[in-house]
N, CA, C and O atoms as a printed pandas DataFrame, in Angstrom:
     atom_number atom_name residue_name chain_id  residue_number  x_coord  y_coord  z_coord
0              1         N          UNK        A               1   -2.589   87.377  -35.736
1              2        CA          UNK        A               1   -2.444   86.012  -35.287
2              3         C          UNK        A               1   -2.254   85.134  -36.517
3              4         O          UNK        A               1   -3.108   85.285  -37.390
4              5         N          UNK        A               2   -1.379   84.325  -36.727
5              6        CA          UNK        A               2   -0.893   83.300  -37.284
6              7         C          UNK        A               2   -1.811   81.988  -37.362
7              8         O          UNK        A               2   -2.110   81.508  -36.269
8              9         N          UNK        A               3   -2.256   81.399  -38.409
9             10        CA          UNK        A               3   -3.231   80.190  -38.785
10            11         C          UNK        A               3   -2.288   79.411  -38.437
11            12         O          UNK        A               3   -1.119   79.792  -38.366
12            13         N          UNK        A               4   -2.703   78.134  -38.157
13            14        CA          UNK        A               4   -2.363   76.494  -38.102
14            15         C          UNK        A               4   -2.929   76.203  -39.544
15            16         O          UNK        A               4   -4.046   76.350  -40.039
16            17         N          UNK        A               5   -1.560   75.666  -40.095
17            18        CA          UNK        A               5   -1.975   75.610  -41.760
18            19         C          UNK        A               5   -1.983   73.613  -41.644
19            20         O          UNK        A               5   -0.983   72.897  -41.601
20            21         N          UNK        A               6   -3.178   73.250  -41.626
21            22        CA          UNK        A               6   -3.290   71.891  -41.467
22            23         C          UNK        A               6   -2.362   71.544  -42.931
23            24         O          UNK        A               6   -1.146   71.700  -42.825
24            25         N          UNK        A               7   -2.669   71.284  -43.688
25            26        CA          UNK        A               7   -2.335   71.178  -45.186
26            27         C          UNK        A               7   -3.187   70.828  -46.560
27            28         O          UNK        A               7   -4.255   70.574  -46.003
28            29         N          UNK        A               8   -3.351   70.714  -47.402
29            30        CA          UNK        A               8   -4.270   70.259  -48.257
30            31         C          UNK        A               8   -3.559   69.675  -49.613
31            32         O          UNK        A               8   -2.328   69.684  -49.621
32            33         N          UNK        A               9   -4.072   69.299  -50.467
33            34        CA          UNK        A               9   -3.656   67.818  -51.822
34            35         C          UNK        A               9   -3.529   69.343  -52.824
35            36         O          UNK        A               9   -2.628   69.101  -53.627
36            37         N          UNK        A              10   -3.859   70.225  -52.981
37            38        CA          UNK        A              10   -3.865   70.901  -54.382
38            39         C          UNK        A              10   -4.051   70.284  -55.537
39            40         O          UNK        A              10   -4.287   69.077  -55.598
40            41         N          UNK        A              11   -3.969   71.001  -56.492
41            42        CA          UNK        A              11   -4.030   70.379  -57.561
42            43         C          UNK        A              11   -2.839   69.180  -58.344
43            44         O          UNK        A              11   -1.627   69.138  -58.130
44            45         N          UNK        A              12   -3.385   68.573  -58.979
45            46        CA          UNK        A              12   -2.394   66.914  -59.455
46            47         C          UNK        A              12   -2.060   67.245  -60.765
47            48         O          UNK        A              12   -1.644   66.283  -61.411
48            49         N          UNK        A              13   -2.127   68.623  -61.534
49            50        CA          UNK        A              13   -2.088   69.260  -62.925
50            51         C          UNK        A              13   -0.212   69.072  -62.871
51            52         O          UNK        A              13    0.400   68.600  -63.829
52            53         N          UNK        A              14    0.441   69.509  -61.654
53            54        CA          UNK        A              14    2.114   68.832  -62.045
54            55         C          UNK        A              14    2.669   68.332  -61.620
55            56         O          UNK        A              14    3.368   68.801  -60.722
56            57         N          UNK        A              15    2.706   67.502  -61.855
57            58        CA          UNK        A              15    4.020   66.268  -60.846
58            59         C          UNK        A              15    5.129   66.537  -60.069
59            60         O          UNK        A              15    5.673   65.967  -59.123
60            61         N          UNK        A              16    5.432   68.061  -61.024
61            62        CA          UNK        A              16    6.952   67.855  -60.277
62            63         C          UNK        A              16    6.816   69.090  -59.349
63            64         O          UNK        A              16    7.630   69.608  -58.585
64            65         N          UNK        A              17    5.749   69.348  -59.603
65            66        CA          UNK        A              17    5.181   70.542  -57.935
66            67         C          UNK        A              17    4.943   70.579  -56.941
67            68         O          UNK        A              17    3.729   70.421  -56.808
68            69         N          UNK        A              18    5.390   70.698  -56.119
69            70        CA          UNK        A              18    5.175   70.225  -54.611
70            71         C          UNK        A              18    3.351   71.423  -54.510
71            72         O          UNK        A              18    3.334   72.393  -55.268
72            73         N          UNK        A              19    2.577   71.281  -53.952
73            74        CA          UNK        A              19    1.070   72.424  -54.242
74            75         C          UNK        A              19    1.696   72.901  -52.562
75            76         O          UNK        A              19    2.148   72.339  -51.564
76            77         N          UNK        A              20    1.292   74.638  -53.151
77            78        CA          UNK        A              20    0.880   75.398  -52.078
78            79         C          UNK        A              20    0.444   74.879  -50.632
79            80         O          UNK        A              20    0.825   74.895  -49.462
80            81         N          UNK        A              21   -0.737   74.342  -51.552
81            82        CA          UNK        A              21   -1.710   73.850  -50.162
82            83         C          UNK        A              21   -1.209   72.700  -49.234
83            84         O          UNK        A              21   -1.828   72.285  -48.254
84            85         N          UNK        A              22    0.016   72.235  -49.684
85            86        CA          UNK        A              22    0.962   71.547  -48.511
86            87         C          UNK        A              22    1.872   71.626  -48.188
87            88         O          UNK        A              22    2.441   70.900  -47.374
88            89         N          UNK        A              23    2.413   72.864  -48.939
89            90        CA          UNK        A              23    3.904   73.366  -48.304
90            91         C          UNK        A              23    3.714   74.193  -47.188
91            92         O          UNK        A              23    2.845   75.061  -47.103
92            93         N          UNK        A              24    4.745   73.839  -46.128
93            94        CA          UNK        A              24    4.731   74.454  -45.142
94            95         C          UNK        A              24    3.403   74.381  -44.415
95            96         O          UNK        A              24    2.757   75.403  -44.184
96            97         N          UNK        A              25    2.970   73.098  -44.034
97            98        CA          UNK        A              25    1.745   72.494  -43.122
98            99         C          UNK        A              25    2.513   71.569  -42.013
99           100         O          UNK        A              25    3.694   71.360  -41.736
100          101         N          UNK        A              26    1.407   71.177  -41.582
101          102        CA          UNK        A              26    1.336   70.411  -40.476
102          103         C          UNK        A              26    1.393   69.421  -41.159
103          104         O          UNK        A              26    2.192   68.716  -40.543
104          105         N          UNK        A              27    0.955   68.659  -42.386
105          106        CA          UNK        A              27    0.827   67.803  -42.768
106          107         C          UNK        A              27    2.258   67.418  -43.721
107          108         O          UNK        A              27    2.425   66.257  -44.096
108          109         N          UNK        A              28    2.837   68.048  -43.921
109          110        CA          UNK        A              28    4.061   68.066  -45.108
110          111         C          UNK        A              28    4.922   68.023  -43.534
111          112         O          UNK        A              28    6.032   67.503  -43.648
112          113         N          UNK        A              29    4.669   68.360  -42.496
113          114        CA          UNK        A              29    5.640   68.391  -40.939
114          115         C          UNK        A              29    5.842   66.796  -40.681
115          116         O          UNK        A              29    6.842   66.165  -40.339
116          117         N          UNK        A              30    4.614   66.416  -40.953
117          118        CA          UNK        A              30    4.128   64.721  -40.400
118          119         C          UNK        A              30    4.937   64.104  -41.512
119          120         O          UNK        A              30    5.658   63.159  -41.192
120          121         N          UNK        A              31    4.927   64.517  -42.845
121          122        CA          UNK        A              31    5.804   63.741  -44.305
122          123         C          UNK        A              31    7.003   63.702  -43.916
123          124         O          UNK        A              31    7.770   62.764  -44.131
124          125         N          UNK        A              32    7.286   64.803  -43.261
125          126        CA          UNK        A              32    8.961   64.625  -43.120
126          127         C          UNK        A              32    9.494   63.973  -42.066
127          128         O          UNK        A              32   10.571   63.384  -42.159
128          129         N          UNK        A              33    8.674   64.026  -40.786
129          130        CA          UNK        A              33    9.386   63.205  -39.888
130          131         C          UNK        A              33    9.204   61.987  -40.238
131          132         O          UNK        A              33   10.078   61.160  -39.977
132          133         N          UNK        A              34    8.045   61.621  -40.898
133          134        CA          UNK        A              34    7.870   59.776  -41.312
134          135         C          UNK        A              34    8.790   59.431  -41.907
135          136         O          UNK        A              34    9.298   58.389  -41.493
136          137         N          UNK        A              35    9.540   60.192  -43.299
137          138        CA          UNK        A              35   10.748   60.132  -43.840
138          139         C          UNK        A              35   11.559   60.028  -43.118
139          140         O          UNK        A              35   12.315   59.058  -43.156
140          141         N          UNK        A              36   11.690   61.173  -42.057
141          142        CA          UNK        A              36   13.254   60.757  -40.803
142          143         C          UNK        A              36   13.346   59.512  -40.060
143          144         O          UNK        A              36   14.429   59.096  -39.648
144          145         N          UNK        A              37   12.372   58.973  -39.897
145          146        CA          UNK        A              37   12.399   57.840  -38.923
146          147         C          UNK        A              37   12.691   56.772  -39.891
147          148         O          UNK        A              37   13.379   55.760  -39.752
148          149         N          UNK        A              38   11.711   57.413  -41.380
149          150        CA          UNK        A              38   12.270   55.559  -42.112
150          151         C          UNK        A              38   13.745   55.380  -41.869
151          152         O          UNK        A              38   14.302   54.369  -41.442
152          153         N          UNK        A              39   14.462   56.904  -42.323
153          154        CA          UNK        A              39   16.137   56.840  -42.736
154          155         C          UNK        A              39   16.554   56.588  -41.398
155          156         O          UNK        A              39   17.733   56.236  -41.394
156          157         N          UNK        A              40   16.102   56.626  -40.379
157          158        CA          UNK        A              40   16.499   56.446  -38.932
158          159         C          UNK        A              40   16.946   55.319  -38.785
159          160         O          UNK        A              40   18.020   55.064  -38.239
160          161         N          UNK        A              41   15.893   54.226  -39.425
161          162        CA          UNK        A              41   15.650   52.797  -38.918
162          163         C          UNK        A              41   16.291   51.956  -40.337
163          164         O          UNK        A              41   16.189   50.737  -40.474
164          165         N          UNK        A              42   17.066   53.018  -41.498
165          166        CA          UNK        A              42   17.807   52.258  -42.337
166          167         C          UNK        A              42   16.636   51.820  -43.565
167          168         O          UNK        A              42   17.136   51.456  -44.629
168          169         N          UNK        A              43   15.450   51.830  -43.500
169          170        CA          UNK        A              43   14.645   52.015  -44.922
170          171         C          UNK        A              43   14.333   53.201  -45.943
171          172         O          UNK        A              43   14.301   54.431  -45.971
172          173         N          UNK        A              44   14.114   52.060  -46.789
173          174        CA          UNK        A              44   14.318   53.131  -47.741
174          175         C          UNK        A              44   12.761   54.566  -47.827
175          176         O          UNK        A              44   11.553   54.525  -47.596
176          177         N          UNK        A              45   13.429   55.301  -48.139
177          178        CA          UNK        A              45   12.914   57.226  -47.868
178          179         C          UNK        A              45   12.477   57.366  -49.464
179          180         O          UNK        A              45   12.897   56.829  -50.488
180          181         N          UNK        A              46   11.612   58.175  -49.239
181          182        CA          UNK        A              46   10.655   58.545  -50.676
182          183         C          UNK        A              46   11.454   60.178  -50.960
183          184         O          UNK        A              46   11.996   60.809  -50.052
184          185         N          UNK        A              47   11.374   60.639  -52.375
185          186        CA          UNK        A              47   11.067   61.903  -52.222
186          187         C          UNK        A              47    9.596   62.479  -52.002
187          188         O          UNK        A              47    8.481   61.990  -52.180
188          189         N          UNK        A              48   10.159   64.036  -51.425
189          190        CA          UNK        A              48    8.799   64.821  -50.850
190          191         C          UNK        A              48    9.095   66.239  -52.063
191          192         O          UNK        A              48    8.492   67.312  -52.070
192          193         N          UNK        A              49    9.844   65.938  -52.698
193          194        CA          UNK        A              49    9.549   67.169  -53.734
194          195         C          UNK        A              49    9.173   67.265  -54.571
195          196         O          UNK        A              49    9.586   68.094  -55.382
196          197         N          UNK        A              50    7.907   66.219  -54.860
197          198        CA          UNK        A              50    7.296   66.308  -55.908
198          199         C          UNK        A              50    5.729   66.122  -55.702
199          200         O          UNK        A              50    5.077   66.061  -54.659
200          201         N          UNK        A              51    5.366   66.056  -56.939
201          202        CA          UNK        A              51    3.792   65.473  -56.730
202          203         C          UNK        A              51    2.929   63.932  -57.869
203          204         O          UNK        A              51    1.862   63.765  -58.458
204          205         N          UNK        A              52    3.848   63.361  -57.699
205          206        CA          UNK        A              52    3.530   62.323  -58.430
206          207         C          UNK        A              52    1.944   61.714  -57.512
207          208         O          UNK        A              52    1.402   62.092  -56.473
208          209         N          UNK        A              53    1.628   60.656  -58.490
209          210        CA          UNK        A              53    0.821   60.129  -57.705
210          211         C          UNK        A              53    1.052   59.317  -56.755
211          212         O          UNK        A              53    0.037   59.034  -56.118
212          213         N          UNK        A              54    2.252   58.696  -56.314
213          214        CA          UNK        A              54    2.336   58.027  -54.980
214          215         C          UNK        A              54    2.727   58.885  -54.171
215          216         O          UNK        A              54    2.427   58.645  -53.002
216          217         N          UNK        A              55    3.329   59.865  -54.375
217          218        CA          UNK        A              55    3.249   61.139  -53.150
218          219         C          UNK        A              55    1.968   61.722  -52.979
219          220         O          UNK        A              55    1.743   62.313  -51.923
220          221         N          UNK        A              56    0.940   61.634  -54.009
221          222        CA          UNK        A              56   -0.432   62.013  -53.791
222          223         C          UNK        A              56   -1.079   60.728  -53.000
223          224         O          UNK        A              56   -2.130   60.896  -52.383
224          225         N          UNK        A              57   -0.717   60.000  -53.014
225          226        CA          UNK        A              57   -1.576   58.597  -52.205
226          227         C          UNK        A              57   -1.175   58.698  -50.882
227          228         O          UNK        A              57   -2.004   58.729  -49.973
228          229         N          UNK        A              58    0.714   58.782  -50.579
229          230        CA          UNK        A              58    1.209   58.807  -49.426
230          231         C          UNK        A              58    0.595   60.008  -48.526
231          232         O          UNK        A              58    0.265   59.774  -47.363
232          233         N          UNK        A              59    0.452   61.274  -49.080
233          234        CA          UNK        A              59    0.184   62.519  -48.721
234          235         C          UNK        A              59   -1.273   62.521  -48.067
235          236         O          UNK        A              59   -1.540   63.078  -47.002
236          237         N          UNK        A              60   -2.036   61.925  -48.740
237          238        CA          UNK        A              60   -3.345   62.175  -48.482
238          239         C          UNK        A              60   -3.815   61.750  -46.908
239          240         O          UNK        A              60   -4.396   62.519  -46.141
240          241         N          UNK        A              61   -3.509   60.639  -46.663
241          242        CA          UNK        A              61   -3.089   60.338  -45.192
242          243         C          UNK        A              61   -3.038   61.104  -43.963
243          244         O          UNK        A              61   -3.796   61.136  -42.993
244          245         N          UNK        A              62   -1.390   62.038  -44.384
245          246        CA          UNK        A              62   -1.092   62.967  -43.483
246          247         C          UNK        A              62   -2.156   64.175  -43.159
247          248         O          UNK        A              62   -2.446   64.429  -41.990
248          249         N          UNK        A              63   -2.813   65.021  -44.430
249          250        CA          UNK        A              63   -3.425   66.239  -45.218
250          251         C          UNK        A              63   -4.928   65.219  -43.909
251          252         O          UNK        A              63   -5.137   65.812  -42.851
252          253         N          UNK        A              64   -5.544   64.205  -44.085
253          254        CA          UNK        A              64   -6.367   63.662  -43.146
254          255         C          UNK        A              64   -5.956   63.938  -41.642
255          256         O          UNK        A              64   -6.548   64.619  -40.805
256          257         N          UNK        A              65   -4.994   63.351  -41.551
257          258        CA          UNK        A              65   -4.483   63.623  -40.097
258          259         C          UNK        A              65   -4.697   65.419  -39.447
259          260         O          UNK        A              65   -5.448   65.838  -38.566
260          261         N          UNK        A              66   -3.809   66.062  -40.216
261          262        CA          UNK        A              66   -3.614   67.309  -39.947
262          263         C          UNK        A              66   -4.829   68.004  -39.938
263          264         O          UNK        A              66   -5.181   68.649  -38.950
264          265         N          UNK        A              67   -5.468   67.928  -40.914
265          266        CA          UNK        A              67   -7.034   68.385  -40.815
266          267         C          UNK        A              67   -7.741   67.944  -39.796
267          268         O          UNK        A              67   -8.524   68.778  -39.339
268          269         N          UNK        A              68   -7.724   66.673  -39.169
269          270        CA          UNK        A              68   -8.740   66.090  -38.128
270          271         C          UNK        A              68   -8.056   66.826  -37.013
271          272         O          UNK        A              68   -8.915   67.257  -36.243
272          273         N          UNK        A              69   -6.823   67.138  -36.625
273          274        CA          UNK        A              69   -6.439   67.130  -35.728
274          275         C          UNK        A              69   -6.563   68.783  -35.261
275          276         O          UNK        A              69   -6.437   69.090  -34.075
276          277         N          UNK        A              70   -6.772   69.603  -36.110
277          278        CA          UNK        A              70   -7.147   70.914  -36.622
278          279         C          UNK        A              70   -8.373   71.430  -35.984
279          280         O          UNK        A              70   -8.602   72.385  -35.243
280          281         N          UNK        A              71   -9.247   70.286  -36.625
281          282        CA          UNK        A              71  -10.529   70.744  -36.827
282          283         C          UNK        A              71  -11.182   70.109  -35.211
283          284         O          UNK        A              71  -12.288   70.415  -34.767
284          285         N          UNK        A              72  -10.265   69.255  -34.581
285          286        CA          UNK        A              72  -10.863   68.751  -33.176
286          287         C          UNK        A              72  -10.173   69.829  -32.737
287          288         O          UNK        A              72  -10.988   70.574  -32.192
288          289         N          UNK        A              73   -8.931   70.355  -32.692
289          290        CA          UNK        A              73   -8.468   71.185  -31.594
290          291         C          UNK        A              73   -9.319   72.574  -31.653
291          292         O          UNK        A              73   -9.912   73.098  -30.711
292          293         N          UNK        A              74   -9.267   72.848  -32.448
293          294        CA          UNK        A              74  -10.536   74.054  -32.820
294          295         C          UNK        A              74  -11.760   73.794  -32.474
295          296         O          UNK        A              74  -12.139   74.949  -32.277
296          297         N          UNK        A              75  -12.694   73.118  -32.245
297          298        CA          UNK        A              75  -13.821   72.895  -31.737
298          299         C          UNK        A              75  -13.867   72.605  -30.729
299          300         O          UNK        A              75  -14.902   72.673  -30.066
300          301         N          UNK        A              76  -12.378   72.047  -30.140
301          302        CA          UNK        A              76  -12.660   71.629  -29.132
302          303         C          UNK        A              76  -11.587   72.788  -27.713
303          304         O          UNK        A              76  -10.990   72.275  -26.766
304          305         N          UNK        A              77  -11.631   74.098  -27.953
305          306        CA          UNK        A              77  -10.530   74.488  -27.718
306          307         C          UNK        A              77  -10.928   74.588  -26.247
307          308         O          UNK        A              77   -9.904   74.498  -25.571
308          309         N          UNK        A              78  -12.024   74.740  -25.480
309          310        CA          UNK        A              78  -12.148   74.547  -23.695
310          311         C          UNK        A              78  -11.779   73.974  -23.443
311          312         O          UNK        A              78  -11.704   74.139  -22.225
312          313         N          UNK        A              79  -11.084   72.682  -23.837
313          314        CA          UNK        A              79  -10.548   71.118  -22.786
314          315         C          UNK        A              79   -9.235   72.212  -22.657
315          316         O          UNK        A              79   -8.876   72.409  -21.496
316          317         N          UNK        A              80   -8.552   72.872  -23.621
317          318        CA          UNK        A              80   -7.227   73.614  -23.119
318          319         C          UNK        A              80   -7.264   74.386  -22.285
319          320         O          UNK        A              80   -7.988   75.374  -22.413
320          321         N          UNK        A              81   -6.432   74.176  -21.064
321          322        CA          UNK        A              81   -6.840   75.159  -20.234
322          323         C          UNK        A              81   -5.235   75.825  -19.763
323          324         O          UNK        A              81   -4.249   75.093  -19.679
324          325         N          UNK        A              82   -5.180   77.528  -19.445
325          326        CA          UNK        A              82   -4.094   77.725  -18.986
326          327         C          UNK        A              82   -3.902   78.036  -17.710
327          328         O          UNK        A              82   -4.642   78.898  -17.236
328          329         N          UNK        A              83   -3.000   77.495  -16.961
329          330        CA          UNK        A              83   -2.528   76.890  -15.655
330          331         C          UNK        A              83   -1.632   78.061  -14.978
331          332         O          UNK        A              83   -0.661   78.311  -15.692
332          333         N          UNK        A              84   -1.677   78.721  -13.994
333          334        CA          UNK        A              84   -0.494   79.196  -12.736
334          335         C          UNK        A              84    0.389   78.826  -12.782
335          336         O          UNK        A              84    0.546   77.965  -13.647
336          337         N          UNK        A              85    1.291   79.099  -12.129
337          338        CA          UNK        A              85    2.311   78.602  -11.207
338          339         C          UNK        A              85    1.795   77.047  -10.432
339          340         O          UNK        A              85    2.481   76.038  -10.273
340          341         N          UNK        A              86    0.676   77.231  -10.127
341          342        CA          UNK        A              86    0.044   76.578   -8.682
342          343         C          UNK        A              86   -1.438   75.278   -9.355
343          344         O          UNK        A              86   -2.500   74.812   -8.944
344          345         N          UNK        A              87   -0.548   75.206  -10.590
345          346        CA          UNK        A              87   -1.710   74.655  -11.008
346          347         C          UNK        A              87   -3.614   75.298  -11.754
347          348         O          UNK        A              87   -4.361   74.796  -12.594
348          349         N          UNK        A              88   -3.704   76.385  -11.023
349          350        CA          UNK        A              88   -4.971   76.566  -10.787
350          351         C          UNK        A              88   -5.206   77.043  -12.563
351          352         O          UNK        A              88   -4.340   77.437  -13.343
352          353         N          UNK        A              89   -6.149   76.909  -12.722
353          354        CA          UNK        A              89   -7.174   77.647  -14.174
354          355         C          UNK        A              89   -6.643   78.991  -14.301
355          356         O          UNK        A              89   -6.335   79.241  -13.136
356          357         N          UNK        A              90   -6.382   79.883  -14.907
357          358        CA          UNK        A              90   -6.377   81.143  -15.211
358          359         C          UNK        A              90   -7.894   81.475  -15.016
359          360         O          UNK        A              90   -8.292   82.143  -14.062
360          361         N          UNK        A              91   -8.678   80.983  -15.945
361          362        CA          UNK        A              91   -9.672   81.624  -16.777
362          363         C          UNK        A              91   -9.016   82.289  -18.360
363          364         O          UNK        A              91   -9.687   83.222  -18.801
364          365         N          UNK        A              92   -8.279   82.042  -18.869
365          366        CA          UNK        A              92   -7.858   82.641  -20.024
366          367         C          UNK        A              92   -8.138   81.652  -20.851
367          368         O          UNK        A              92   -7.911   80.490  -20.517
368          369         N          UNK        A              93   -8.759   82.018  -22.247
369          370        CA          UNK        A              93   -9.011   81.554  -23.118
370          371         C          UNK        A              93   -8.069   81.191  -24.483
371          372         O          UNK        A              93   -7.383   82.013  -25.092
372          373         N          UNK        A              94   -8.239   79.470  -24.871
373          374        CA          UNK        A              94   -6.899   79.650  -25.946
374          375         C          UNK        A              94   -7.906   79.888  -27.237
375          376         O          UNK        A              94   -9.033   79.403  -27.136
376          377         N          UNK        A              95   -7.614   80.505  -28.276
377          378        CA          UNK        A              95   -7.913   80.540  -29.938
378          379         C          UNK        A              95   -7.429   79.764  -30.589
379          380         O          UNK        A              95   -6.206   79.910  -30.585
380          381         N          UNK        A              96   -7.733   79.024  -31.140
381          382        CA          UNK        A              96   -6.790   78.395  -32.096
382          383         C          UNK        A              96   -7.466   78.545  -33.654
383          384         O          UNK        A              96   -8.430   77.930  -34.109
384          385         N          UNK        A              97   -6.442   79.794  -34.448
385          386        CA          UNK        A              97   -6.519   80.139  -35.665
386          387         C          UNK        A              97   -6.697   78.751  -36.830
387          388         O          UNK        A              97   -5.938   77.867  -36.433
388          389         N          UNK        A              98   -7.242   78.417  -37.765
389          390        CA          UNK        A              98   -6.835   77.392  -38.318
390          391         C          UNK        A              98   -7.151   78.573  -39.893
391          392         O          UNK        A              98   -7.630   79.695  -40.053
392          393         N          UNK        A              99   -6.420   77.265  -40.980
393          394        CA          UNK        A              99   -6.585   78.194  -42.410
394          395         C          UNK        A              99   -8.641   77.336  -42.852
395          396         O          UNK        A              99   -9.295   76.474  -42.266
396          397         N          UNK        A             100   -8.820   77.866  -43.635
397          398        CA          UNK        A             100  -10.344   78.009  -43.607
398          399         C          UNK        A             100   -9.728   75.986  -44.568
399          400         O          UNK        A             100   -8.608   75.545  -44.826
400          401         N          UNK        A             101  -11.046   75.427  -44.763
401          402        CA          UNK        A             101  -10.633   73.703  -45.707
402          403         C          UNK        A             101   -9.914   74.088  -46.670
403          404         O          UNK        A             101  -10.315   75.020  -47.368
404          405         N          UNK        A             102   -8.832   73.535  -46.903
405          406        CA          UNK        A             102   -7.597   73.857  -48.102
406          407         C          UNK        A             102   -7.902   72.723  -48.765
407          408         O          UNK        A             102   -6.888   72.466  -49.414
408          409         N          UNK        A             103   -8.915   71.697  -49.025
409          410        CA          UNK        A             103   -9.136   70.942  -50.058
410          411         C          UNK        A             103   -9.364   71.363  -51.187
411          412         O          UNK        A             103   -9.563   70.574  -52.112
């Protein structure tokens, strides 16, 4: 089974590194569509391939988001329930894998 990789800040040692711990997250998912919509709506778009410190300020945000949203769906995984045809409950249980705090 496959983790839900919320995302995390890594280390700030290089600027021009995008860190592990947010490539390919949920949270670097949320960076990019915020970027699509700015260019959507005609403002101006940041780069995401780096790690300066205003991509560390902008980032931190998302890396919050993705984690909260992680860490509720995981604790909270009974409100999910899977459904029939007919509506009704299965009784089947969802998992939801997450990566262990990537802070």
């Amino acid at each position: 089974m496959s983790a839900i990789k919320p995302g995390g800040m890594g280390s700030k040692a290089n600027p021009n590194v995008v860190p592990p711990e947010f490539t390919n997250s949920m949270a670097e998912a949320m960076e990019n569509a915020f970027n699509d919509l700015l260019a959507s709506d005609g403002m101006k778009t940041f780069k995401v391939n780096n790690n300066t410190q205003e991509s560390r300020d902008r980032r931190r945000l998302f890396v919050a988001i993705a984690l909260g949203m992680a860490r509720y769906l995981s604790n909270n995984s009974d409100a999910l329930k899977i459904l029939d045809s007919l509506n009704n409950p299965t009784g089947e249980k969802i998992v939801i894998g997450t990566d262990p705090s990537p802070l």
